[in-house]
Each structure stands twice: as C-alpha cells, then as structure tokens.
C-alpha positions in Angstrom: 13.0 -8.1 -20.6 13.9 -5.0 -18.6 13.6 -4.2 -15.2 13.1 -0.3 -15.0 13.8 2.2 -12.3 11.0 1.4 -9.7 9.2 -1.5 -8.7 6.4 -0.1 -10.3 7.3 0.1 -13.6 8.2 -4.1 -13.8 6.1 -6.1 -10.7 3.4 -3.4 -11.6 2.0 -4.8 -14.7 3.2 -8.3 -13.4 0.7 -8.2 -10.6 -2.2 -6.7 -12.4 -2.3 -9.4 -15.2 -4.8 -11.1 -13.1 -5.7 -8.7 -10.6 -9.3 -10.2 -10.1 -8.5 -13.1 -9.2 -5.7 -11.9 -7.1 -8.1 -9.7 -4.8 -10.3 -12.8 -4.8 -8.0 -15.6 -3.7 -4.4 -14.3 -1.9 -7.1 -11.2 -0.2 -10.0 -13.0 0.2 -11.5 -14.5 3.1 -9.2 -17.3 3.5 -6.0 -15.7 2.3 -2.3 -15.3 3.6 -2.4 -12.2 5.2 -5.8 -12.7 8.0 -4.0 -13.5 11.1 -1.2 -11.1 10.0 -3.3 -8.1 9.8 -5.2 -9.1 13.3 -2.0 -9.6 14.9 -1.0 -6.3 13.2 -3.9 -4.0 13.9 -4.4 -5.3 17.9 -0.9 -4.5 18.3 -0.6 -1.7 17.3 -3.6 -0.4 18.8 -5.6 0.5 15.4 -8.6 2.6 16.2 -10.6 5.8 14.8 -8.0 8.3 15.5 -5.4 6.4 13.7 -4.0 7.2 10.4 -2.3 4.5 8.5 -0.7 3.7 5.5 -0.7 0.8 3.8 2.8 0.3 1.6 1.9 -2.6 -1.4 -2.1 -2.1 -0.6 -2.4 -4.5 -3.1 -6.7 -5.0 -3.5 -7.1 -3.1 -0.3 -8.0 -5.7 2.3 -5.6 -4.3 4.8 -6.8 -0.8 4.5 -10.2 -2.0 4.7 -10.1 -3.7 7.8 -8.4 -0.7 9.4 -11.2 1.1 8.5 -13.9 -1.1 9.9 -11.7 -0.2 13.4 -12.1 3.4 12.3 -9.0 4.1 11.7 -8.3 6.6 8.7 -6.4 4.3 6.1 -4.3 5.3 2.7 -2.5 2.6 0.7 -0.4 2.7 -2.4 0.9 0.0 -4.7 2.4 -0.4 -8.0 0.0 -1.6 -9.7 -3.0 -0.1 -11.3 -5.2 -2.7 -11.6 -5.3 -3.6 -7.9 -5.8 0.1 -6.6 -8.6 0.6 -9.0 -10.3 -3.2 -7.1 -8.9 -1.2 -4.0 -11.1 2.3 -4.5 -13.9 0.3 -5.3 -13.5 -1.6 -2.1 -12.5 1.4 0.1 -14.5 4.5 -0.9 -13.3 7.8 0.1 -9.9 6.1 1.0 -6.3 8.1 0.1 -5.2 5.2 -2.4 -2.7 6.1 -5.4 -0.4 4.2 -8.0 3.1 4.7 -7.2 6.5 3.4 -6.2 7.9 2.4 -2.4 11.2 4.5 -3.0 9.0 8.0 -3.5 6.2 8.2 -1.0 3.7 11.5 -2.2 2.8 12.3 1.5 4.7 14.9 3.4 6.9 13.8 6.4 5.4 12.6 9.4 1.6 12.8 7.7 0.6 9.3 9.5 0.5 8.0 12.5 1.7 4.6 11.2 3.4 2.4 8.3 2.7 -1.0 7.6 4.0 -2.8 4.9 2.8 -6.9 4.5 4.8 -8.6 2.1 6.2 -5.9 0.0 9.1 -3.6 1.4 10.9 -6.9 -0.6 10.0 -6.2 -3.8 11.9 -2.8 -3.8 14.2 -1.9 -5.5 16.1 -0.7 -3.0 15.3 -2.2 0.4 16.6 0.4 2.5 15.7 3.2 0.6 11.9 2.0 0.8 11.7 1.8 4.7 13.4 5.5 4.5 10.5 6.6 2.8 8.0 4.5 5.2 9.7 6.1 8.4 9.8 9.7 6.8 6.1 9.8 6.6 5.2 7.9 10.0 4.9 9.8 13.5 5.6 6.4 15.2 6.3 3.0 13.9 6.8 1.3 10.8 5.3 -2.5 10.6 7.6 -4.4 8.4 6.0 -7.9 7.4 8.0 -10.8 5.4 8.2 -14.3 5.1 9.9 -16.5 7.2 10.8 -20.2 7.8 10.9 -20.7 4.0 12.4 -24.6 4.2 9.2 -25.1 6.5 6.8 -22.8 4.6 4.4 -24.5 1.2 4.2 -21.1 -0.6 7.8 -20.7 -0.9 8.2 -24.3 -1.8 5.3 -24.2 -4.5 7.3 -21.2 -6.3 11.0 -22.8 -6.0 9.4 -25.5 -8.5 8.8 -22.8 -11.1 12.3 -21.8 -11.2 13.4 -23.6 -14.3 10.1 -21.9 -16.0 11.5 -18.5 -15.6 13.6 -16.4 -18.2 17.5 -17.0 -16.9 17.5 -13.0 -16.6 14.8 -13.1 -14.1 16.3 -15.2 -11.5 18.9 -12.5 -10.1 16.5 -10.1 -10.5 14.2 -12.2 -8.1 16.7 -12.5 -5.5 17.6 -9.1 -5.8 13.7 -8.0 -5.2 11.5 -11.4 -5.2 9.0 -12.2 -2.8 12.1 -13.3 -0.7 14.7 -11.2 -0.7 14.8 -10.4 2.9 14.4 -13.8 4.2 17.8 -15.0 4.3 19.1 -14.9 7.7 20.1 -11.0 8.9 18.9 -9.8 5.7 16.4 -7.1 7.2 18.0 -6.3 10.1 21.3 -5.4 7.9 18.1 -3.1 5.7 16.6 -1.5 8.8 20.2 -0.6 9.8 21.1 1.1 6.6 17.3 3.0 6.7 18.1 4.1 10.6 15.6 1.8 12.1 15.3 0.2 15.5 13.0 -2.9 15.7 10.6 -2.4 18.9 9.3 -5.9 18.6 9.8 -8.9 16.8 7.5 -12.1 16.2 6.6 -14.6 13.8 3.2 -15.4 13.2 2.0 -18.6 11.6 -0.5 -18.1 8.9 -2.1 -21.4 6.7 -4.0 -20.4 3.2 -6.5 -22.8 2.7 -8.1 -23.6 -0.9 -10.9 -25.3 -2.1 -8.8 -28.2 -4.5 -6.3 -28.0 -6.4 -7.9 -26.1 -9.5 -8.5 -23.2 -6.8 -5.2 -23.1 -5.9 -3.5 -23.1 -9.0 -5.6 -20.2 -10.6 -4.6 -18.4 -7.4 -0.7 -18.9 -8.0 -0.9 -17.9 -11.8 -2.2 -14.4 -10.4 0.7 -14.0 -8.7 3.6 -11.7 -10.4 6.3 -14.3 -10.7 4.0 -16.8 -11.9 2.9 -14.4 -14.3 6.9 -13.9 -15.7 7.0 -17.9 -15.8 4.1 -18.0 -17.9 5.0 -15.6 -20.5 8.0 -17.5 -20.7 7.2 -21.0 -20.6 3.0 -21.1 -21.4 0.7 -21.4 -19.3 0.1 -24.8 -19.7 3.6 -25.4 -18.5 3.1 -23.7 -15.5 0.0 -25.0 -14.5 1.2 -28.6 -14.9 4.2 -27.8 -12.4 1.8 -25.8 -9.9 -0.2 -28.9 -9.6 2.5 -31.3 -9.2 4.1 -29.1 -6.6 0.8 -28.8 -4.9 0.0 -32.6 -4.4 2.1 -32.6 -1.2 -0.4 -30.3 0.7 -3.7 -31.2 -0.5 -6.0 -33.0 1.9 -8.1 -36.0 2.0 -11.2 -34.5 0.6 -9.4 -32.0 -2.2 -8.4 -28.9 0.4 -5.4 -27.6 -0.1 -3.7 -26.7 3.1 -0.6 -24.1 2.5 1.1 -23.5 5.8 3.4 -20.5 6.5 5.3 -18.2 8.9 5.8 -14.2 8.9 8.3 -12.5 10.5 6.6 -9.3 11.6 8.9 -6.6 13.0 7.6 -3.1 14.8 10.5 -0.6 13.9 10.8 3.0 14.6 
C-alpha cells in the first residue's frame, strides 16, 4: 500500500468505495454534521450574496444547505464518487475533484471557506488552510473533532485498530480523521498557515441510527473502515463494529453516537 502525493490520490478511492451509502447515512438527515453546519451558516451570516466554498464537500449536503439560504456555493473533494452524488444533488453548483493542497480558484475568488471534518486528512495541514485562506475574502471555518475520550465515533474506530494494515496506522495519525485533535495541534497548523482564529467553540453533535445494522453499514462506508476491510474482511470488521457499538445503543435498538466539534473562525 502507498500513500501518494495528495489526499486525493489515497482517501479518494477509500471514501468512494461506498459512496451511496455514505451520502445516505453520515449526510443524511440525521447525520454528524446538522447542528455543525447550522451553527456554521448562522454565524457566519450565510445568505444570497455569499459565495462559499466547501473544502471536503463530500455528497454536497453542506453546499446544499447554503444554497437553500441563497448563497452561491462551490465544493471540492477527493473523491469522485461523492462529487458525482454531489452534482446530482446541487445542480448548477461549481463542484470539482481535486486535492486540499492545490485549490483551482484564483485568490480571494470567495467570500468564505469552510472546511467540516477534513483540513485533517491533508497531507499537509498547514499547507491546506494556505490554500483555504488564499482563495477566501474573509474567513476560513475550520471544523474538527473534539473531546475524543468523551466522543462514541472516535471510540467505535479505536476498536478497528488491530484490523488495519501495520503501515496504515502512522499514516492515520499523520492524516486520519484525527490528526488535529490532540491538544494544540491546530492552533500550532493555523500558526504555520498565518491564521488568526476570530472565534472558537465546540458544538455538540449526536448521530442517531436506526439499530445497529444501520449503523454498522454506515461505518463500513467510511474510508478507514474501508482500509480495515480490505485488510481483515469484512466480516471481521463488521463483527468488531457491532461489538463496539453495544455501548450506545438504546432500549428499543437506536443507536445514540454522541460527539463534540471544535469549530474555529480564522482569518
């Protein structure tokens, strides 16, 4: 296994393995990101003279929700599979296949960057939210998780650790779905990038399923589920998932995932 130059040419195809399901489930209705974006879009004042990017667009659920305040909203994400669920969703909308490192918009050609979840899975942090504030007029929204010993997701994925391939793990530290967690992580980023934080919250957010079945097929869509799978089956995975779940699933089947976001305005 290789991990090539740009995030796009290794969590890419990761992501889109299931991207379906993934637009369905973690962007759907109930998923992570819904009080996230809210908090997000009345903040910073989204309305029809806005233009936005969205950096890691994944299905488009961000871009469309800008919309639906009027807001003139582009998006880009590694992988191809997800924008092509994202035109579909967002006709008309600026959304392209690319890497976080190397932008294709012009400097200052938005009013402002968000990025939920993904500045992480860069490469190279700091080079990413470079690119975010050269194309942004004003601010850059920088969205990661937070309170991971108090969080389920985070806790759900440490139990599929020993399913990965040994050459993964570093790799996933390195840029995993938590590698600015750790305490002073993306302050020391925004620093290196030349970016002041305006504002900074955390914002509880609780993805509810169905049962457990509808949870688990939601976590195998998931890119490092995804790298577990191809190297330990999926039956494998699966198994663990729903062990790992048990914790958090109601009387009545619902699974009940709480979780906390650490969402920074930066300029």
């Amino acid at each position: 296994m290789e991990h090539g130059e740009g995030s796009g040419t290794w969590w890419g195809p990761l992501f889109g393995a299931h991207a379906a399901t993934w637009a369905e489930t973690w962007e759907g209705p109930e998923g992570w990101g819904t009080p996230v974006y809210t908090h997000v879009l009345d903040q910073a004042q989204v309305g029809p003279r806005t233009t936005l990017l969205d950096c890691g667009c994944g299905a488009g659920r961000f871009v469309r929700l800008a919309a639906q305040r009027g807001a003139s909203a582009a998006g880009i994400d590694a992988s191809r599979e997800l924008v092509e669920i994202a035109a579909k969703q967002n006709p008309g909308a600026d959304l392209r296949v690319g890497d976080l490192k190397a932008l294709p918009w012009p400097d200052d050609a938005f009013d402002i960057v968000t990025g939920f979840s993904s500045f992480q899975f860069a490469d190279d942090h700091a080079a990413a939210l470079a690119e975010a504030r050269r194309v942004s007029q004003g601010d850059v929204w920088v969205v990661i998780p937070t309170r991971l010993d108090n969080s389920a997701i985070p806790q759900v994925f440490a139990t599929l650790m020993p399913l990965l391939p040994p050459e993964a793990r570093p790799i996933l530290k390195r840029s995993g779905m938590y590698a600015l967690s750790a305490p002073g992580a993306l302050d020391e980023v925004l620093a290196t990038a030349g970016m002041t934080p305006r504002s900074d919250e955390t914002i509880g957010a609780t993805t509810v399923f169905a049962d457990a079945a509808a949870a688990v097929e939601a976590f195998l869509s998931a890119g490092a589920t995804e790298l577990a799978v191809q190297h330990s089956g999926q039956s494998a995975v699966a198994t663990t998932l729903y062990d790992a779940l048990t914790p958090f699933t109601e009387e009545g089947d619902q699974v009940s995932l709480p979780g906390w976001f650490r969402v920074v305005q930066t300029r």
